[in-house]
N, C-alpha and C positions, 0 to 999 in steps of 0.2 A: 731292348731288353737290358742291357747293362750301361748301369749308372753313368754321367757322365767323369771321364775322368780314369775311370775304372781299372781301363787296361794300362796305366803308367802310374797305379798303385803298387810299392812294393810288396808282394808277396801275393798280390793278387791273381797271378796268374803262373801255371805250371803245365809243364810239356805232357804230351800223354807219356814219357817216361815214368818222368816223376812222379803222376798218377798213376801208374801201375806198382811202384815204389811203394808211395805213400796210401794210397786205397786200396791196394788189391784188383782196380779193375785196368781190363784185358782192353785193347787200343779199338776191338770190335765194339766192344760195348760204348768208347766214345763214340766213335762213327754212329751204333745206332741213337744215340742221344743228338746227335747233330741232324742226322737224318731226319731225326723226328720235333726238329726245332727245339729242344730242349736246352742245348749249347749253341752257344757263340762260339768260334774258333777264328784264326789267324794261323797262315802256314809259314813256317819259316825251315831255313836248315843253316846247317852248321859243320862245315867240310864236306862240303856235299851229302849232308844224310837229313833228310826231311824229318819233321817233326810235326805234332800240333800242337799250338799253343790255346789253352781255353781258360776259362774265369775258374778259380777255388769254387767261389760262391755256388754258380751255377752248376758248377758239377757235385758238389755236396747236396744240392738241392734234387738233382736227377738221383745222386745215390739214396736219397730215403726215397724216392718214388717206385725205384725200382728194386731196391734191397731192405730197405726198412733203417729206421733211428736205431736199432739196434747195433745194426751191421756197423752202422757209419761211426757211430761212440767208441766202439771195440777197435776198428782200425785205428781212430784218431788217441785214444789212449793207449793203444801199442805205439804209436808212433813216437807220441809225447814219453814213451819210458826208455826208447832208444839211447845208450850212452853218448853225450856228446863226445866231439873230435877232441876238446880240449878241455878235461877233466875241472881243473879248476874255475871253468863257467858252471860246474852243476850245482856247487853253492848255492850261484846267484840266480840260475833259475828256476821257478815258481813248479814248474814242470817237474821236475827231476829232485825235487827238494826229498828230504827222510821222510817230512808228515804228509806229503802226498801219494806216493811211491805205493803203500799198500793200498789205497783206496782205487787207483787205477789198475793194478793186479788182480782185483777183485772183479774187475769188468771183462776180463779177458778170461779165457779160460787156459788149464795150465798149459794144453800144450801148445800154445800161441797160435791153434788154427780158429778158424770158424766155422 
């Protein structure tokens, strides 16, 4: 399933943390995506606290299957309007710029649920 290479892409792959972080979804719902061969995963831990690590791609792909283009746009443009750690990067990112800012507010609705 995933390309060669893949998993030692940077940014290619994120912990079911950071997927509940960054998506919204709950560690059950990866498990049922892995269960249902949908995800790739890799277990690792870190101080002794286990994790799972799986592919961006693939699980963006399981979230419009099982939530819709909708859903997965409105996370990823909340996500992309989070302030950065260090103010003077939002200049220079394309994400966080002035002429984008309302365009992605418009996708989300105001009170940041969904």
């Amino acid at each position: 399933m995933a390309e060669y290479g893949e998993w030692n892409r940077k940014g290619a792959t994120l912990s079911d943390v950071t997927a509940k972080d960054e998506y919204g979804v709950s560690r059950d719902f990866i498990i049922a995506g892995i269960e249902a061969n949908k995800l790739e995963y890799r277990e690792g831990s870190i101080w002794g606290n286990p994790y799972l690590r799986i592919l961006r791609s693939q699980l963006e792909k399981y979230i419009v299957e099982q939530l819709g283009t909708e859903y997965l746009m409105k996370v990823k443009n909340r996500t992309e309007l989070r302030t950065p750690v260090m103010p003077d990067l939002a200049a220079r990112s394309i994400g966080r710029s002035p002429l984008r800012r309302p365009t992605l507010q418009k996708t989300i609705d105001t009170t940041g649920r969904f």
